[in-house]
MMTF fields as JSON, N, C-alpha, C and O atoms, coordinates in Angstrom:
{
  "mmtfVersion": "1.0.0",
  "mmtfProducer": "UNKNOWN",
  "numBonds": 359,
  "numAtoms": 360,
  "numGroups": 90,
  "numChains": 1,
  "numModels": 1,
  "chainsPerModel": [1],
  "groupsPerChain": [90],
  "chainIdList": ["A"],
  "bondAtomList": [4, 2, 8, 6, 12, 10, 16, 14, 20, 18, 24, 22, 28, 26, 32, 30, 36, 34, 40, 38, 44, 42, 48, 46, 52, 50, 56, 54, 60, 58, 64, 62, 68, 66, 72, 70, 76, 74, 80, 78, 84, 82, 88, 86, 92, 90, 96, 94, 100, 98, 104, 102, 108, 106, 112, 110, 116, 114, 120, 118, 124, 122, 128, 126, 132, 130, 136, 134, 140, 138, 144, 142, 148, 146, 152, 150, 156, 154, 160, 158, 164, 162, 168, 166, 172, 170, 176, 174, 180, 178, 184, 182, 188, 186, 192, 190, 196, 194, 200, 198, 204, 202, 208, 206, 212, 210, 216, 214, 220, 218, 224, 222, 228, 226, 232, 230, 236, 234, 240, 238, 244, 242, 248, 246, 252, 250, 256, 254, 260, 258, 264, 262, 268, 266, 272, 270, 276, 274, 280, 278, 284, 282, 288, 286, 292, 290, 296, 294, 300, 298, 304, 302, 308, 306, 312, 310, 316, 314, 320, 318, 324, 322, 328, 326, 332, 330, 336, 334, 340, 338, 344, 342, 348, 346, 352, 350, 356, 354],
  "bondOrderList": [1, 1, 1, 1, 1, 1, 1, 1, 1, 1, 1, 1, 1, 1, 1, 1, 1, 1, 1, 1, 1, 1, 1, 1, 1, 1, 1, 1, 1, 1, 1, 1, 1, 1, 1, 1, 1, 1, 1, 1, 1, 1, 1, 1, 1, 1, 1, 1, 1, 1, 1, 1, 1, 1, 1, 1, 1, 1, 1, 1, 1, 1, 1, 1, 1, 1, 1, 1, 1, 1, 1, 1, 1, 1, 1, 1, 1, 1, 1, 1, 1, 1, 1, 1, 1, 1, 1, 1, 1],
  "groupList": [{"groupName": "UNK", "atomNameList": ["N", "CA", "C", "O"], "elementList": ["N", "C", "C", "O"], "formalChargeList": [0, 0, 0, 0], "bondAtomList": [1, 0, 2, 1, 3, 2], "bondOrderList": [1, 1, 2], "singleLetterCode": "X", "chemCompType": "L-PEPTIDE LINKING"}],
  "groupTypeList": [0, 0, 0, 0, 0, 0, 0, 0, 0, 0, 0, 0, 0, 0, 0, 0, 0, 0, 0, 0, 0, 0, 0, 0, 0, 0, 0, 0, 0, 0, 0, 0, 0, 0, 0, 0, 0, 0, 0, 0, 0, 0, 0, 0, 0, 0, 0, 0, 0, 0, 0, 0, 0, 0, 0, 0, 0, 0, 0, 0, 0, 0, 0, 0, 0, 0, 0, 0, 0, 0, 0, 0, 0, 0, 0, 0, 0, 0, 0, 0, 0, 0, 0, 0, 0, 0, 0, 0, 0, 0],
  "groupIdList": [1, 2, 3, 4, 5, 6, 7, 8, 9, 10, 11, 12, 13, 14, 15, 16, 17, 18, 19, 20, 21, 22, 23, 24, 25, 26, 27, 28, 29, 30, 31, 32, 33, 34, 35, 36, 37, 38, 39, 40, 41, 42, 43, 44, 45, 46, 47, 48, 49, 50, 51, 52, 53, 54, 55, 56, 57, 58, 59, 60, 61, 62, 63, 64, 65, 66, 67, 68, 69, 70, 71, 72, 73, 74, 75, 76, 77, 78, 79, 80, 81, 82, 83, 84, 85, 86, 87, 88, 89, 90],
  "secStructList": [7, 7, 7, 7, 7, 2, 2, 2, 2, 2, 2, 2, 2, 2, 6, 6, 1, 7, 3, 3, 3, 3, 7, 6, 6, 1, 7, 3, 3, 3, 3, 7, 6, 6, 1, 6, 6, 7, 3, 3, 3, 3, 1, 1, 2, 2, 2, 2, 2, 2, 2, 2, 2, 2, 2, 2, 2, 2, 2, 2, 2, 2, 2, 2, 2, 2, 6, 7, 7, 7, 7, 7, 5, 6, 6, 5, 7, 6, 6, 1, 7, 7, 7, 7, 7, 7, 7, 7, 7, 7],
  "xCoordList": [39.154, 38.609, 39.751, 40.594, 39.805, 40.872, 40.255, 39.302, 41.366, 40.88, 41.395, 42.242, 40.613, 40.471, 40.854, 40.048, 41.915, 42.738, 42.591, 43.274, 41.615, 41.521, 42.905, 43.154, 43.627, 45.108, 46.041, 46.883, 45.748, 46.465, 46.195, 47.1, 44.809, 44.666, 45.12, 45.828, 44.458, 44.989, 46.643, 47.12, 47.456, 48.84, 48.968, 49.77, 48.177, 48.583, 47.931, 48.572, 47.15, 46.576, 47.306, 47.402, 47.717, 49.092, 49.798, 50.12, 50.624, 51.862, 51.325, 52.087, 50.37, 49.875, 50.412, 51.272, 49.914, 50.007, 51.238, 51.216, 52.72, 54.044, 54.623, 54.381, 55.544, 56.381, 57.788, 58.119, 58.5, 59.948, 60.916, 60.526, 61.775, 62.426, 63.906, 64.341, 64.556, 65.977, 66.908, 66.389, 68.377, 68.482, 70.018, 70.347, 70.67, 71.716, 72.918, 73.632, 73.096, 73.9, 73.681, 74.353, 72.49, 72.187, 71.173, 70.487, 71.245, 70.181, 68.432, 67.878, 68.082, 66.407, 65.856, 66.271, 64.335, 63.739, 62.695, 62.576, 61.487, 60.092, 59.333, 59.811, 58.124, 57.146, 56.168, 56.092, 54.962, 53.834, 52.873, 52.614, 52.303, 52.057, 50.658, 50.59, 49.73, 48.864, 49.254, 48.441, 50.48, 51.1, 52.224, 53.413, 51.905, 52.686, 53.425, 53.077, 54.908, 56.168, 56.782, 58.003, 55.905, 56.364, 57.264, 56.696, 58.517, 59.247, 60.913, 61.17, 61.58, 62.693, 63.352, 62.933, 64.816, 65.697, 66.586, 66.755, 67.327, 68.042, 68.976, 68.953, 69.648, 70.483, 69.789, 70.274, 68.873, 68.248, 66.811, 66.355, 65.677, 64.697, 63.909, 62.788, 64.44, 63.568, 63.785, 62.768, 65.092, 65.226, 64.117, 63.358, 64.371, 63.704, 62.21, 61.518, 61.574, 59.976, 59.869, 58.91, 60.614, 60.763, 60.873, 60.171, 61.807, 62.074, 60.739, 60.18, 60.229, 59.381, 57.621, 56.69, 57.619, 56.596, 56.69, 55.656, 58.001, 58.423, 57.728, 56.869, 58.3, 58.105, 56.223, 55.602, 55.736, 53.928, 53.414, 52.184, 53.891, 53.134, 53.739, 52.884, 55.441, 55.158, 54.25, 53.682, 54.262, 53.39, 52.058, 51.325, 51.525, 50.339, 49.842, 49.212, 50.711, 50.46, 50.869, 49.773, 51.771, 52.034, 50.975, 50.653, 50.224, 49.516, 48.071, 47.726, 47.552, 46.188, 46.24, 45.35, 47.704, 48.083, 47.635, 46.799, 48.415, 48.365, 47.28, 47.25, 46.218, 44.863, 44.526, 43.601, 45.517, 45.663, 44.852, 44.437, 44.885, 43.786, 44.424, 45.479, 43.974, 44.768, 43.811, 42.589, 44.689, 44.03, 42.745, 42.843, 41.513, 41.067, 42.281, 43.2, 42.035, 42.745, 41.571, 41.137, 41.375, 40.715, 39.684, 39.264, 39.139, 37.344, 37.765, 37.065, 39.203, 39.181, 39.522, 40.529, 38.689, 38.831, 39.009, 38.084, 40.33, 40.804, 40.823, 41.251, 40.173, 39.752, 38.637, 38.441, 37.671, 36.749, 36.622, 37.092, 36.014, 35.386, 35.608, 35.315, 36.104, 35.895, 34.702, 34.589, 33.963, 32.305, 32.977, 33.962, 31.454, 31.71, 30.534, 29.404, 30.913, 29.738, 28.824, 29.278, 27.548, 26.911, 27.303, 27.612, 27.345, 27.602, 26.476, 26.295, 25.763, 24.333, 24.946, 26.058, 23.549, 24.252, 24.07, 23.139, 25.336, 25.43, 24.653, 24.465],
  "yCoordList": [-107.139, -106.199, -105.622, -106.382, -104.164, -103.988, -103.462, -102.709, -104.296, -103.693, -102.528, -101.921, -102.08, -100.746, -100.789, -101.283, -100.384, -100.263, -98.929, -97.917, -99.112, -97.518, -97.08, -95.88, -97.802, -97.823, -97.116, -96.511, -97.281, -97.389, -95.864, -95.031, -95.535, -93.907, -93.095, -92.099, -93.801, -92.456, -92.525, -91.443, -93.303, -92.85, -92.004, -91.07, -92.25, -91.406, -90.136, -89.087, -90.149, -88.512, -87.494, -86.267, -88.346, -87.827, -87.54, -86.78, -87.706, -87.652, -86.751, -86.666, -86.259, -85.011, -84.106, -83.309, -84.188, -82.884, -82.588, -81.652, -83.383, -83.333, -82.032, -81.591, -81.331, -80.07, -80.837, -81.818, -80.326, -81.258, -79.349, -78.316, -79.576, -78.335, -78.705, -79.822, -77.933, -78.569, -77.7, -76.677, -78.09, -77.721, -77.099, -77.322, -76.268, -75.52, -76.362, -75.919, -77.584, -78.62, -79.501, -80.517, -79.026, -79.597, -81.027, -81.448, -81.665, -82.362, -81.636, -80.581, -83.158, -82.451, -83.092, -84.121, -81.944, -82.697, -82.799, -82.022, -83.29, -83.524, -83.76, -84.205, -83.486, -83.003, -83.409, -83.44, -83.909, -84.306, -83.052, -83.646, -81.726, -80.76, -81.917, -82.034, -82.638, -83.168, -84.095, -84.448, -84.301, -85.637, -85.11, -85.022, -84.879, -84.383, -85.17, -86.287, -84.877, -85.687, -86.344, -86.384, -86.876, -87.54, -86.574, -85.862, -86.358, -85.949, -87.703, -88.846, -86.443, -87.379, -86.223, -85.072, -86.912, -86.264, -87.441, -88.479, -86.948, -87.852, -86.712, -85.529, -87.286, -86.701, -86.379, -85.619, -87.019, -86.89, -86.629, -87.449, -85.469, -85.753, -87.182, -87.476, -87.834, -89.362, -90.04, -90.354, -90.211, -91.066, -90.089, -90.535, -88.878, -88.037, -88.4, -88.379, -88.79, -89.143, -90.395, -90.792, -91.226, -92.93, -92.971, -93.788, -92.017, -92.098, -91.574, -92.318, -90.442, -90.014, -90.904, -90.528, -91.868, -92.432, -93.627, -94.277, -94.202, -95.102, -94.778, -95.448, -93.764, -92.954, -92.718, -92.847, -92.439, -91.965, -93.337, -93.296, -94.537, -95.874, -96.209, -96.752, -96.133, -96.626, -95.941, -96.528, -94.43, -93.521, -93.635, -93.351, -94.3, -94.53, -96.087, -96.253, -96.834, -98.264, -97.852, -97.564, -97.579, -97.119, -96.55, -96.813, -95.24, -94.476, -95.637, -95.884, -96.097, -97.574, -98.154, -98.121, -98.908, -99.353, -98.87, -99.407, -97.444, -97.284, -96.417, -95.877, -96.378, -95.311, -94.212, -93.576, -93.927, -91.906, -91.835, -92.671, -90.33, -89.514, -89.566, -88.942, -90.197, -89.689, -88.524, -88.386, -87.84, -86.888, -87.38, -88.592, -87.167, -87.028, -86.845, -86.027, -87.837, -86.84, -87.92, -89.051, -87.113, -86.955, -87.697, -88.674, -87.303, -87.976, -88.912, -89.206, -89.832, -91.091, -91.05, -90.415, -91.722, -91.59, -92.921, -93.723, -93.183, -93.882, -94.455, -95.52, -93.293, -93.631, -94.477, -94.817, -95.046, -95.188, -96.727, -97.282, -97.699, -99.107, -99.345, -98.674, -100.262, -100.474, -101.439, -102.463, -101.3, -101.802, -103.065, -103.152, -103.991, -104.775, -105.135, -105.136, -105.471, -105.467, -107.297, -108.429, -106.765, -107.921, -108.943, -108.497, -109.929, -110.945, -112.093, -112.816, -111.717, -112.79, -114.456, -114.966, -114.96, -116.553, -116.672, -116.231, -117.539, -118.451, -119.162, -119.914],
  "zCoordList": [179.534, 180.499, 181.345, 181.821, 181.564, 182.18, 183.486, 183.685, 184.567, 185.947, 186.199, 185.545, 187.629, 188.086, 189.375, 190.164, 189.797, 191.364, 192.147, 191.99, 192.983, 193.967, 194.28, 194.402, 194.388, 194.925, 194.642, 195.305, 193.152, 192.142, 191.79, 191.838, 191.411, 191.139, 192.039, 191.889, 193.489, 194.645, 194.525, 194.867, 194.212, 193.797, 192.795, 192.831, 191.784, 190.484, 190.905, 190.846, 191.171, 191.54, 192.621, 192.61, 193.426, 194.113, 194.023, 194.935, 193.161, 192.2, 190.883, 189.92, 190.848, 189.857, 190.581, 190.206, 191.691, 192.359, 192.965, 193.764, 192.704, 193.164, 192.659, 191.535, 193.712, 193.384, 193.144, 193.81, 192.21, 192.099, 191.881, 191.337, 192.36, 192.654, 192.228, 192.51, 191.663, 191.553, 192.654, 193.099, 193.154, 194.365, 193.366, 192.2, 194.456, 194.059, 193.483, 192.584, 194.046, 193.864, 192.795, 192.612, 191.887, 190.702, 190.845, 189.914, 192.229, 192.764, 192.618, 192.308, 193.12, 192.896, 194.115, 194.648, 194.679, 195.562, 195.377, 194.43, 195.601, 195.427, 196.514, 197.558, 196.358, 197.521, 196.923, 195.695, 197.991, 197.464, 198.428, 199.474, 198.509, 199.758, 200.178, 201.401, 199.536, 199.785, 201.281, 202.136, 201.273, 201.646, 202.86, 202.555, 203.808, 204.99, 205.037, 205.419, 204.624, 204.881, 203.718, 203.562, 202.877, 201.312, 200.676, 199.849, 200.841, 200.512, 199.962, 200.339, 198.703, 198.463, 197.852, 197.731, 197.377, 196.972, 196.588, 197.228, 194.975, 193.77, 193.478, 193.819, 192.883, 192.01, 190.225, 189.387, 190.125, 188.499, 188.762, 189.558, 188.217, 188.343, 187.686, 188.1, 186.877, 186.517, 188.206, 188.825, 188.819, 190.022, 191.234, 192.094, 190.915, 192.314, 192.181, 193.199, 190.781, 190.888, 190.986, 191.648, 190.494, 191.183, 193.064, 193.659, 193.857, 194.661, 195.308, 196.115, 195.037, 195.267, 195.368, 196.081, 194.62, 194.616, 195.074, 195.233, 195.4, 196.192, 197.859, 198.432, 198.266, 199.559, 199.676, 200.731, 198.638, 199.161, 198.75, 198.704, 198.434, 198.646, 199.81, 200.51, 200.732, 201.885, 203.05, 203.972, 202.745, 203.854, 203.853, 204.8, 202.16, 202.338, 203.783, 204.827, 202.769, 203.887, 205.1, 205.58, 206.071, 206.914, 207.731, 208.89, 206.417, 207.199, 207.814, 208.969, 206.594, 206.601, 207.797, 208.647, 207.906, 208.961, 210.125, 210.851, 210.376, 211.638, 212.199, 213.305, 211.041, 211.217, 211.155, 211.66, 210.341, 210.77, 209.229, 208.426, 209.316, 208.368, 207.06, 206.947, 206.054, 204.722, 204.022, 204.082, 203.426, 202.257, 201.657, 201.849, 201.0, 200.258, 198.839, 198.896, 197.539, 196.739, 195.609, 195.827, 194.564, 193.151, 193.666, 193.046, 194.903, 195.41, 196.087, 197.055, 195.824, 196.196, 198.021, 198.335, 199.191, 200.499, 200.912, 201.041, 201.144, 201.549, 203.105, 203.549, 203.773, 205.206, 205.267, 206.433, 204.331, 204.159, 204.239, 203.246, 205.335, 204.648, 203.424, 202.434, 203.51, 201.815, 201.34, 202.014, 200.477, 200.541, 199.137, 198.405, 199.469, 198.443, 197.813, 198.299, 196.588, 195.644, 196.058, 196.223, 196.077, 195.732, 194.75, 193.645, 194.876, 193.108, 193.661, 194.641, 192.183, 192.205, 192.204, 192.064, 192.442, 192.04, 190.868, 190.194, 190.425, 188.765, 188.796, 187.84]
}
């Protein structure tokens, strides 16, 4: 059975929506626009989307943390209680 991480998508769906730009200096930067501030910059785009997704899992926790509004992204609302499922008795 394979599990299913809310966590885990709202990263990946985030990182769909990344702008990666290459810069005059042959560097690259990346942007998440969903993501006020998730920004990075590498020298290689493989490191600039590692770096890059490094940066919108700490802004996510950060953000949890400290209560502020996250995006909506692919339905998933992360501002939200998180609910839990009933489990019957064995």
């Amino acid at each position: 059975m394979q599990r299913h991480y809310v966590i885990s998508d709202y990263i990946e769906g985030a990182l769909e929506n990344a702008v990666y730009d290459k810069l005059e200096d042959g560097s690259f930067s990346g942007r998440i626009p969903l993501c006020t501030g998730v920004i990075a910059f590498a020298t290689t785009l493989r490191v600039c989307e590692s770096e890059l997704r490094s940066t919108l899992e700490d802004w996510i926790y950060v953000g949890l943390k400290m209560n502020h509004k996250l995006p909506v992204i692919c339905g998933i609302d992360l501002n939200k209680e998180p609910t839990c499922d009933t489990v019957g008795a064995l």
